[in-house]
C-alpha positions in Angstrom: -55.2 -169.0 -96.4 -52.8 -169.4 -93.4 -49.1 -170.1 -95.0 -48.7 -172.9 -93.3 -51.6 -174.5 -95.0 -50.9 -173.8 -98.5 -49.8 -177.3 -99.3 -53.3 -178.7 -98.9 -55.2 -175.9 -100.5 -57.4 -177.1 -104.0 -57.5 -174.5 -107.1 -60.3 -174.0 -108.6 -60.5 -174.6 -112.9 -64.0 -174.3 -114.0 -67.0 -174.4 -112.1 -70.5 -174.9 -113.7 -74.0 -174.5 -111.9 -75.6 -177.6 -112.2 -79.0 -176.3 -110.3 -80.4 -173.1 -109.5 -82.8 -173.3 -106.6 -85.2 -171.1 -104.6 -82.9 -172.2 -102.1 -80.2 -173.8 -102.9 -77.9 -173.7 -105.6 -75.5 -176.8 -106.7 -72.3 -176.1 -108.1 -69.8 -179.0 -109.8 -66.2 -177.6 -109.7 -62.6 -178.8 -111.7 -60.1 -178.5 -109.4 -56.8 -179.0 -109.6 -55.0 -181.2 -105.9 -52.4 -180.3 -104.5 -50.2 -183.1 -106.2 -51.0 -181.5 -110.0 -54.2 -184.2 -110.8 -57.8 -182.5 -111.0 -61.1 -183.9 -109.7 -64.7 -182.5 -109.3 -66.0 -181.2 -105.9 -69.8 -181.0 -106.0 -71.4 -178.9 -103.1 -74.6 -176.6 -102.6 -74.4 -172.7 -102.2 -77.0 -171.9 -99.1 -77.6 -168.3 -97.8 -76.7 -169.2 -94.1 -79.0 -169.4 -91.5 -79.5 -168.5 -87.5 -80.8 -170.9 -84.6 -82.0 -169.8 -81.7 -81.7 -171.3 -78.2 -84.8 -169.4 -76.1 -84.5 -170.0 -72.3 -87.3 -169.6 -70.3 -86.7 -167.6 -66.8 -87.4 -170.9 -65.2 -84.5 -173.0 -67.6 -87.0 -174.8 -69.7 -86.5 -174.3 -73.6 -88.5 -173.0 -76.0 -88.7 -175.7 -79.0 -90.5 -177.0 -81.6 -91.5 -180.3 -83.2 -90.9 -179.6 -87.2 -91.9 -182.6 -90.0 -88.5 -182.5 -91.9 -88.9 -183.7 -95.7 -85.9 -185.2 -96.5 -85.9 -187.4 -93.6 -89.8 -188.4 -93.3 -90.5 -187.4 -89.7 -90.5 -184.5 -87.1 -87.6 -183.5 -85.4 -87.4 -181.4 -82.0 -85.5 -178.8 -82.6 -84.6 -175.1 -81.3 -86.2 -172.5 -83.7 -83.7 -171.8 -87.0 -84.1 -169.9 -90.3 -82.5 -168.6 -93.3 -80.7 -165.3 -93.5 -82.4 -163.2 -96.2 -80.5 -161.1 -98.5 -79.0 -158.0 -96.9 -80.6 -159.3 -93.7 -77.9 -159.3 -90.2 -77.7 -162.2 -88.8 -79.3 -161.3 -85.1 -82.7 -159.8 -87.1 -82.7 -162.9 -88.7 -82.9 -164.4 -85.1 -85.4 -162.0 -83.5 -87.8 -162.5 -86.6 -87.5 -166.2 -86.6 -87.6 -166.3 -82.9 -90.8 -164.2 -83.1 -92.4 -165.9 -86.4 -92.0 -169.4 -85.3 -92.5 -169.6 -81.8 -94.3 -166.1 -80.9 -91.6 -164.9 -78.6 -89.9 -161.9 -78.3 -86.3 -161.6 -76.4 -84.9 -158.6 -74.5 -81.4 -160.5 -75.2 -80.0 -162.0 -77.8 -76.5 -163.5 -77.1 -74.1 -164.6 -79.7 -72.7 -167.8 -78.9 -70.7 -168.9 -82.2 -70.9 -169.9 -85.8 -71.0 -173.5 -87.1 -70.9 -175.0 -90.8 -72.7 -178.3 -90.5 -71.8 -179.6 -93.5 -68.2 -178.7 -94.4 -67.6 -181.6 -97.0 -70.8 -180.5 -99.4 -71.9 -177.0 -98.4 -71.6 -173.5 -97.7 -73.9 -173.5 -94.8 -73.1 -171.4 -91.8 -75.3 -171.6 -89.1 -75.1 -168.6 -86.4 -76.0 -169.5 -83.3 -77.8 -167.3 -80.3 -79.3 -167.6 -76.7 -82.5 -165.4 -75.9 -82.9 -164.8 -72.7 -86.0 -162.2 -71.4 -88.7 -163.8 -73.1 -92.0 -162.6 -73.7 -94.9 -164.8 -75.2 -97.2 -163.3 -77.7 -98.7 -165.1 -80.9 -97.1 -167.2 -83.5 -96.6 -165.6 -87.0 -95.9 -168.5 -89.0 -94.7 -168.5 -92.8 -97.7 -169.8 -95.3 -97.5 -173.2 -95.3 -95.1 -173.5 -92.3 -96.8 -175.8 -89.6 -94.8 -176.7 -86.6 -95.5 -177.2 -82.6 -94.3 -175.8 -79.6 -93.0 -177.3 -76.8 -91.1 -176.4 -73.7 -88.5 -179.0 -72.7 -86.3 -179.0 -69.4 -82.8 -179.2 -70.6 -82.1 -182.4 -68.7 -85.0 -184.1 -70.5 -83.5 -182.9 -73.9 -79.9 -184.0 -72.9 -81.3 -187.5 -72.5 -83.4 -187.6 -75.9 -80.0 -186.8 -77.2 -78.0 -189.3 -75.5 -80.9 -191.9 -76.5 -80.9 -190.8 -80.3 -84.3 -189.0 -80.1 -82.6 -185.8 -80.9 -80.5 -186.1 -83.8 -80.4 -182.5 -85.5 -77.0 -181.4 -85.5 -77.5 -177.6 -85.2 -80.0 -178.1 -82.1 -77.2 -180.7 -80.2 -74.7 -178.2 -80.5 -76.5 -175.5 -78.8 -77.5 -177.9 -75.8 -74.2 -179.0 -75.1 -73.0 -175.2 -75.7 -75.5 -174.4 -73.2 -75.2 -177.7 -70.7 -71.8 -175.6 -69.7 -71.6 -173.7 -67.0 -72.8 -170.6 -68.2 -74.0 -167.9 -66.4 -78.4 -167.6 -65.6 -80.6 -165.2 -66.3 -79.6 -162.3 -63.5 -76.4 -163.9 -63.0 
């Protein structure tokens, strides 16, 4: 920790598993505050995952329309996945990129790492733009079912601005990309 931040740093007591999940585990913590008093900090363990931003050679996006449990309806959202043990990061993008959506990219770009949930989690989602596409056929998980779609990126901007797109992960990478960042062949 940075010396200058040592003043707001918690110390772990004791920390107890609470759940042990295929993929998530949930961990309640003692920790003592930075005035002397303790409290409990409850927060899931997850593996990290990748998202993957695919452009098209004509700028349209390669997305998909995904039912999300938790929140009862289908999100649009650029291809993601979970890292699996010893797995890198960027083959963690070219096989989800490739499972999910049937593409393959000639260029995988790292764009940055995000934790979308800093107050509960140890998510870290790595973000990349595939560029050089080639279509082949889906190889979807067993019992994954999700659609396709190609959407121009001004037509996502505005389901984002209107509330249509609300995934954190997938509004990131459109406004990382809505920059002014170099074309394919630039």
């Amino acid at each position: 920790m940075d010396p200058i931040d040592s003043h707001l740093q918690e110390t772990c007591l004791t920390s107890e598993r609470v759940y042990d999940g295929a993929l998530l585990k949930i961990n309640r913590d003692t920790v003592r505050l930075p005035n002397g008093a303790e409290s409990v900090r409850e927060y899931t363990e997850h593996p990290g995952a990748v998202m993957v931003i695919p452009v098209l050679a004509d700028g349209r996006y390669v997305m998909e329309r995904q039912f999300r449990y938790p929140l009862s309806r289908v999100f649009l959202e650029f291809p993601a996945g979970k890292i699996d043990p010893g797995e890198e990061p960027l083959a963690t993008a070219h096989r989800e990129l490739r499972e999910e959506t049937g593409y393959s990219a000639t260029s995988l770009q790292y764009l940055t790492t995000i934790h979308p949930v800093i107050s509960y989690s140890t998510e870290r989602i790595v973000l990349y733009v595939a560029r050089g596409l080639t279509a082949a056929q889906q190889q979807l998980d067993d019992n994954e079912f999700l659609d396709v779609v190609l959407v121009h990126p001004d037509e996502l901007m505005a389901q984002i601005r209107n509330g249509e797109v609300s995934d954190v992960k997938t509004i990131i990478g459109a406004f990382w990309l809505n920059q002014d960042m170099p074309s394919e062949g630039a």
